[in-house]
LOTI-586270 format. One record per residue (C-alpha): residue in one letter; x, y, z. Coordinates in steps of 0.05 Angstrom, whole numbers, plus 5000, padded with zeros to 4 digits. Example, Ala and Ser with C-alpha at 12.3 -4.5 7.8 and 13.67 -1.06 7.14 Angstrom:
2
aa=a; u=5246; v=4910; w=5156
aa=s; u=5273; v=4979; w=5143
end
This chain:
164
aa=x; u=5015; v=4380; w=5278
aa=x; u=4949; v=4406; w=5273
aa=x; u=4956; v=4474; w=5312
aa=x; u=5024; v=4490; w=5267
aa=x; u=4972; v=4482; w=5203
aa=x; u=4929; v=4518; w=5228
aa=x; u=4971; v=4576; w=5256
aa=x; u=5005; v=4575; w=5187
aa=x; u=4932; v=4589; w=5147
aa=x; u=4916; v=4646; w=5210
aa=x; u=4982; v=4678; w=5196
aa=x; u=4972; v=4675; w=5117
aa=x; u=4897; v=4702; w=5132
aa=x; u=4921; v=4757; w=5175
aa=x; u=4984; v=4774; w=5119
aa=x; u=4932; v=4796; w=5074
aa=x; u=4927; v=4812; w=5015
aa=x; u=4923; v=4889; w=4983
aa=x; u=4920; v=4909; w=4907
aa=x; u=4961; v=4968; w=4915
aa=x; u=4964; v=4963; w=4841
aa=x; u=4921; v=5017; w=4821
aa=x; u=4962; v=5061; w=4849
aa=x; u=5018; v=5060; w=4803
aa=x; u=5022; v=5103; w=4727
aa=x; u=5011; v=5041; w=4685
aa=x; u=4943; v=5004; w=4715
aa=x; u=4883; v=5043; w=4696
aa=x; u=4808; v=5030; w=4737
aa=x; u=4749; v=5005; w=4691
aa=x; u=4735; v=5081; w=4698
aa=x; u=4784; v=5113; w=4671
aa=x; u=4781; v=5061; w=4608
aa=x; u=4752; v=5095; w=4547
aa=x; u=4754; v=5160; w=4571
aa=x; u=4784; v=5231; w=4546
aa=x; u=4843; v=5242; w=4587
aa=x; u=4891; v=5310; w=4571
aa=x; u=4969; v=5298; w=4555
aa=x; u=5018; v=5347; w=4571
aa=x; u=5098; v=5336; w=4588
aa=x; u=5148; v=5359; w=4638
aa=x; u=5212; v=5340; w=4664
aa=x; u=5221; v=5315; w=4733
aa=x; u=5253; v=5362; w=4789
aa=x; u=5261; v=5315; w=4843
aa=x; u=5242; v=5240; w=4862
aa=x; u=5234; v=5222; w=4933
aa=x; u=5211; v=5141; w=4958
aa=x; u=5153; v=5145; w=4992
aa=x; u=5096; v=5085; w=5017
aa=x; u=5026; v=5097; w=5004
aa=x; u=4976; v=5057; w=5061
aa=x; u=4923; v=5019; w=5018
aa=x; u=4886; v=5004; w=5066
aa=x; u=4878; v=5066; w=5101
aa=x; u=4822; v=5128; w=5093
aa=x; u=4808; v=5189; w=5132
aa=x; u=4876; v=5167; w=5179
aa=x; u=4829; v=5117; w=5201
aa=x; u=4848; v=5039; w=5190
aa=x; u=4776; v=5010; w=5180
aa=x; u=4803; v=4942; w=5162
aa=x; u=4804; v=4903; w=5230
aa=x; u=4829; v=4831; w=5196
aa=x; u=4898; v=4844; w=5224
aa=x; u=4866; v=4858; w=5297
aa=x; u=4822; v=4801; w=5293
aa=x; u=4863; v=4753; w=5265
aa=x; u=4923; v=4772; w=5318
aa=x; u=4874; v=4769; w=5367
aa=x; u=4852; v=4696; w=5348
aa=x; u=4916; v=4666; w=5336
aa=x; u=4943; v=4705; w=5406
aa=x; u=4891; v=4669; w=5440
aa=x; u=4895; v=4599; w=5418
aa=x; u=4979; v=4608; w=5429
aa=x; u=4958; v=4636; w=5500
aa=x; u=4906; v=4571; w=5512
aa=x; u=4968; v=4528; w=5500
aa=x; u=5012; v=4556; w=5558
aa=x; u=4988; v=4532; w=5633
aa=x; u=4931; v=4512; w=5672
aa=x; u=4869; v=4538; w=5709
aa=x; u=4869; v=4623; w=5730
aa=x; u=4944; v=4617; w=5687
aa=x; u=4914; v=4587; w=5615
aa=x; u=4859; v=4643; w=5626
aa=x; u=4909; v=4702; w=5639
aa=x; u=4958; v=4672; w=5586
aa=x; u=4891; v=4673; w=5526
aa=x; u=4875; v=4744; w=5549
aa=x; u=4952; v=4776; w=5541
aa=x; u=4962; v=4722; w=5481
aa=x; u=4890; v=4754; w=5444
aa=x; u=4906; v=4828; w=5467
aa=x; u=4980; v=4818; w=5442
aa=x; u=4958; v=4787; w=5389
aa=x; u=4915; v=4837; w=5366
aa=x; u=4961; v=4897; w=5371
aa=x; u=5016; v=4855; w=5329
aa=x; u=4963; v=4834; w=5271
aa=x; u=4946; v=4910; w=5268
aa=x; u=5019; v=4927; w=5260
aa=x; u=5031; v=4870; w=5218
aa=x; u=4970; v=4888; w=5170
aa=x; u=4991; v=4970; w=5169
aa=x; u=5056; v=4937; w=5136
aa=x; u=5035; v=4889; w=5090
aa=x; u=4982; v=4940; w=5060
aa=x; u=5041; v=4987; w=5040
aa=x; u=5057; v=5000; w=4972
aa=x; u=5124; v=5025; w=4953
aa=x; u=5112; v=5089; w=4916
aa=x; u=5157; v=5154; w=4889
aa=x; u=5135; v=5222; w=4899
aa=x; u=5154; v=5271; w=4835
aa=x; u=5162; v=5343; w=4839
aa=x; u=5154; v=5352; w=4758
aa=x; u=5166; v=5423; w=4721
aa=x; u=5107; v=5425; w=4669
aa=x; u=5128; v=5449; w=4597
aa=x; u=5076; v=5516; w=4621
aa=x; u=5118; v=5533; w=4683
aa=x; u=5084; v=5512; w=4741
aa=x; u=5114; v=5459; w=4783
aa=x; u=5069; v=5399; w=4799
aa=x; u=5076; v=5338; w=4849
aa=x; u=5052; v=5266; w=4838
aa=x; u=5048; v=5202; w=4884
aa=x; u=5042; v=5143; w=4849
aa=x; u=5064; v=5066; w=4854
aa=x; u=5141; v=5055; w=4836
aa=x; u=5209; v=5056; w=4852
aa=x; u=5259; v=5112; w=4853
aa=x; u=5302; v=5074; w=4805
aa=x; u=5237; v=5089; w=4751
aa=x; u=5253; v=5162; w=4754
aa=x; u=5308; v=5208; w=4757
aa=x; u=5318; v=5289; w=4760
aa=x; u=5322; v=5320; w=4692
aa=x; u=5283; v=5263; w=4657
aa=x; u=5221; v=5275; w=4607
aa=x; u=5157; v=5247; w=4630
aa=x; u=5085; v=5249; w=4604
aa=x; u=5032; v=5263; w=4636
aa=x; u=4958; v=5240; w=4640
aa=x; u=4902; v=5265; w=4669
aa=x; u=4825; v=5264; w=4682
aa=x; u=4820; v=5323; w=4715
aa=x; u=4822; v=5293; w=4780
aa=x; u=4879; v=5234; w=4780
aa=x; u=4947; v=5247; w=4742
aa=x; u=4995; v=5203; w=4732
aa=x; u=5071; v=5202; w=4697
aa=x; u=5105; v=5161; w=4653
aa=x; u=5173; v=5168; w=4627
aa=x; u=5171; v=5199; w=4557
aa=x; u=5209; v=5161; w=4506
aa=x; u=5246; v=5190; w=4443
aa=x; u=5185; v=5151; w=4394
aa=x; u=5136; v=5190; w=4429
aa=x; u=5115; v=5252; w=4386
aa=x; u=5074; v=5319; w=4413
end
């Protein structure tokens, strides 16, 4: 009973846990609160469903919980199976298996479902914006608004109430 606990808390630990969040249109960053941001409008072109990795900069995964924690729960699974030069070679493939499936496992759960818009700005130049949601938000030939700092944008659909 004990190893299924504690197998259970290593598999929740190596789940994780990622605020992908901030990378949808309606969370703003302690930054970006109180700040001038510039308004314009456009309508959307095309929406495509895309996944954004949270966790990952540079193309590099520099989070190594989903290695290690594999690698840990590989190993105790491995020490469970056989007995002298077998237990040994069964904790070795059990932590390097491990390992490779907690990466894999932790590149997944650090996805966030996102849309990519191709948007026609009301001044003529087409635009294109990744951002947290679901296909379902947004659909060709809708009005949006959109804000930006000069360096992060982000759309919203424009209601009817919503005056320029």
């Amino acid at each position: 009973m004990k190893k299924i606990v504690t197998l259970a808390i290593l598999a929740a630990i190596l789940s994780g846990c990622s605020n992908s969040d901030i990378y949808s249109g309606d969370v703003y960053t302690a930054d970006q609160a109180k700040q001038v941001q510039q308004v314009s409008y456009g309508t959307v072109v095309s929406v495509r469903p895309v996944k954004i990795q949270a966790n990952n900069t540079n193309g590099k995964n520099e989070n190594i919980v989903g290695s290690l924690g594999g690698a840990v729960l590989g190993g105790v699974l491995g020490n469970a199976v056989g007995n002298g030069s077998g237990r040994v070679l069964a904790t070795a493939t059990g932590a390097i298996g491990g390992a490779i499936l907690g990466d894999v496992i932790q590149d997944k759960t650090s996805q966030a479902s996102a849309v990519e818009l191709e948007i026609k700005q009301e001044k003529g130049s087409n635009i294109v914006i990744v951002q947290k949601g679901s296909a379902k938000d947004f659909f060709a030939g809708q009005a949006v608004r959109l804000v930006t700092n000069g360096k992060q944008i982000s759309a919203s659909p424009r209601y009817s109430n919503q005056s320029r």
